[in-house]
N, C-alpha and C positions, 0 to 999 in steps of 0.2 A: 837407220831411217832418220836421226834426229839429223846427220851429219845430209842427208839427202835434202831436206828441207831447206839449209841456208843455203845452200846453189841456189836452189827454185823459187825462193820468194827473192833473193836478192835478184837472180834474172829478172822478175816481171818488176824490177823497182828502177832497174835501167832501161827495160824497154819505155818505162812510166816518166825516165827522167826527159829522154828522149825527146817524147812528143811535147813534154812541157817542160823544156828548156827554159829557161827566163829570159835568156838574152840569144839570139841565132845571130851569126854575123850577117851584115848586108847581104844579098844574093840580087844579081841583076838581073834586067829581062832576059840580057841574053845567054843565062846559063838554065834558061828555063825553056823547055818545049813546048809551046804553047800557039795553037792558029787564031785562040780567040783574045783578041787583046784585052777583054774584061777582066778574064778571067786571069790575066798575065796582073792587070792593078789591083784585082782582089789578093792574087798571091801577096804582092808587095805589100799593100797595107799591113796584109797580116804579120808579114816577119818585122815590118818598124814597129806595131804596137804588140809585138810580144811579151816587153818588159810592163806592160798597162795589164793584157790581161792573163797572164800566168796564176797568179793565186792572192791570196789576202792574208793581213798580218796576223789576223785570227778568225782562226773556222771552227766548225765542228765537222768532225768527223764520225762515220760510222762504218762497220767495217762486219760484212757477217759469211762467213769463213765454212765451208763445208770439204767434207772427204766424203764423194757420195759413195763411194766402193765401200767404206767403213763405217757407212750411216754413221758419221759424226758430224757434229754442226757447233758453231761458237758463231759469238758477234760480240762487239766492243762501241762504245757510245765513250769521244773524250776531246776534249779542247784542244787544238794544235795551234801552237803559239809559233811565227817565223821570227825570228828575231836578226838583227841587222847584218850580221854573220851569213845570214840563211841556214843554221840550224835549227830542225824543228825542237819543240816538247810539248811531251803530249803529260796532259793533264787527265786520267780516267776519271769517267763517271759511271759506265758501269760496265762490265767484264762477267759473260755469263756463257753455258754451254760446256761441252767437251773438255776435261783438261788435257788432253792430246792436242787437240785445235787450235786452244788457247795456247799452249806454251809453243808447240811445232807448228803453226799456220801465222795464228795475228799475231804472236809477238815477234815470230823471225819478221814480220814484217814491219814491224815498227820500228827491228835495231837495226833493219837493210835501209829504210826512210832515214834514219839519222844516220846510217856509214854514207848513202850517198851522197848527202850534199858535200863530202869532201872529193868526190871524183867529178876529176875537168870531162865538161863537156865538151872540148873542140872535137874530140877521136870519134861521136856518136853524134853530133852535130847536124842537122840538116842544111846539108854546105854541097855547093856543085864538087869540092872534096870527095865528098862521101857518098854521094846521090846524083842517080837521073830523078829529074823531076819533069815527069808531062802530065801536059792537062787531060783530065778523061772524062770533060762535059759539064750538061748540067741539070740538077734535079731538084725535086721540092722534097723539103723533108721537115717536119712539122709546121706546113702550109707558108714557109719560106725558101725562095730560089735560095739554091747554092749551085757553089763549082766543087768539083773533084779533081783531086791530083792525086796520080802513080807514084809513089817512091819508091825507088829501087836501088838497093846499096851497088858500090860498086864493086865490092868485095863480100862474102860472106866470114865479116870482124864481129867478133861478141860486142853485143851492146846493137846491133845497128838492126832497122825491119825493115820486113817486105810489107808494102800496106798502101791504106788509100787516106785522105782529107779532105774532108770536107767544109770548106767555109762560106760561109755567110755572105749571099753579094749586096748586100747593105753594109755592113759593118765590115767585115774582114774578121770576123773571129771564126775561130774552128768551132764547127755545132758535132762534129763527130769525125773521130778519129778509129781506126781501125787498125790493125795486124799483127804480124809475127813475129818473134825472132827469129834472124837470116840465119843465128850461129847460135847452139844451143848451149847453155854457160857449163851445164853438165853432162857427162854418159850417162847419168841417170834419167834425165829430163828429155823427152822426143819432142816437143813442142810447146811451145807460150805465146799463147794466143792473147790477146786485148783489144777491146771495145773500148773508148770513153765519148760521152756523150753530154754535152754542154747543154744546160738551157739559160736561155736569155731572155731577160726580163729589161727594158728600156736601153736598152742595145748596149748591156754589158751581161756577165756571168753571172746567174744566181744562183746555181747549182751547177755539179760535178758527179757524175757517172759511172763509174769504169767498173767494167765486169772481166777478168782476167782468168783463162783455163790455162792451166799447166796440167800435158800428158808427162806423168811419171812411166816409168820400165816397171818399179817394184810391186806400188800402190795407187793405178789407175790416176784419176784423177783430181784434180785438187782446184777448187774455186774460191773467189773473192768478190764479192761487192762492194765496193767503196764511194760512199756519197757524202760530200764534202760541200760546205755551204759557208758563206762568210757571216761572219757575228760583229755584235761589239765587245769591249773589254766588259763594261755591267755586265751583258748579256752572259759571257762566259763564266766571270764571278759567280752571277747569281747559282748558275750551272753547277760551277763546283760544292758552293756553298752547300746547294739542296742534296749532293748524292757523291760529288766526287772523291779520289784519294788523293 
């Protein structure tokens, strides 16, 4: 089981890398399928300011980890430092729950967050490469218009989903992302599903989201909560000082 676990958190760490890529290359209107031209310059905005709102140099993070087939549950509360490299380190401040959870759930997940920033993104890229991308409308979704776009790999390659985006037609930021992996990274693994869900506070990110199901073969099902917020460095300090290791 323990060797089942690094397949399946390191899958939903590339589906994760995916949608929050830091840099996408240029994509033009014309490799986008789209009738409504709004929604072709909200696309746009969004992939120029990708490197603007990808994530912050220091967040906290929280992370609470269940096996509901196994009634086991963990959660994790710790500072995530990016440093200029783009590797993270995580600072704990406190680690509580399961120790099955804890060692097979949040920690494969924190050494799959630090293996991935050394995997290139162009092969998982949201790139006319790798993707149809069409427009599929538009809706309110916490009392703000957005557009929707279809992505659809053009291959079924590990790393790449089937899923929908949503952004913001004020801003161009993604308020919520959705899908699957197209290609499942293990025989173990039937499915990895993910939500992430942005809110915005004066038309950038104040919070971070993402709820992740992974169907196992062996042992049902396996979920993540992850809610990620930006700090400052005092803020973090104080953090450690009062509770961290």
């Amino acid at each position: 089981m323990y060797v089942h676990y690094e397949y399946l958190i390191r899958g939903c760490r590339v589906l994760m890398l995916l949608i929050a890529a830091l840099a996408w290359p240029s994509l033009g209107a014309e490799h986008v399928t789209a009738d409504d031209p709004a929604a072709s310059a909200v696309l746009e905005r969004f992939i120029v300011s990708q490197g603007e709102a990808a994530g912050w140099p220091v967040e906290t993070i929280e992370i609470e980890a269940s096996l509901p087939t196994l009634e086991k549950t963990g959660r994790l509360r710790a500072v995530r430092r990016f440093f200029s490299a783009g590797h993270p380190e995580y600072k704990v401040l406190e680690i509580t729950g399961d120790a099955t959870v804890k060692k097979q759930v949040i920690a494969r997940y924190i050494s799959a967050d630090e293996k991935a920033t050394k995997l290139a993104t162009s092969s998982v890229a949201l790139t006319p490469a790798n993707y149809t991308i069409r427009s599929s409308g538009s809706l309110w979704l916490g009392g703000r218009l957005t557009y929707a776009y279809r992505v659809v790999p053009h291959k079924k390659r590990e790393g790449l989903i089937n899923g929908l985006l949503w952004l913001d037609s004020e801003t161009g930021i993604a308020v919520r992302e959705s899908g699957y992996l197209a290609k499942s990274p293990s025989i173990f693994v039937k499915r990895i599903n993910l939500t992430r869900e942005n809110e915005l506070y004066n038309g950038t990110i104040a919070e971070r989201i993402t709820h992740i199901a992974v169907e196992t073969r062996l042992i049902g099902r396996a979920q993540l909560v992850v809610v990620e917020r930006p700090t400052s460095e005092d803020a973090a300090a104080r953090g450690v000082a009062e509770g961290g290791q």
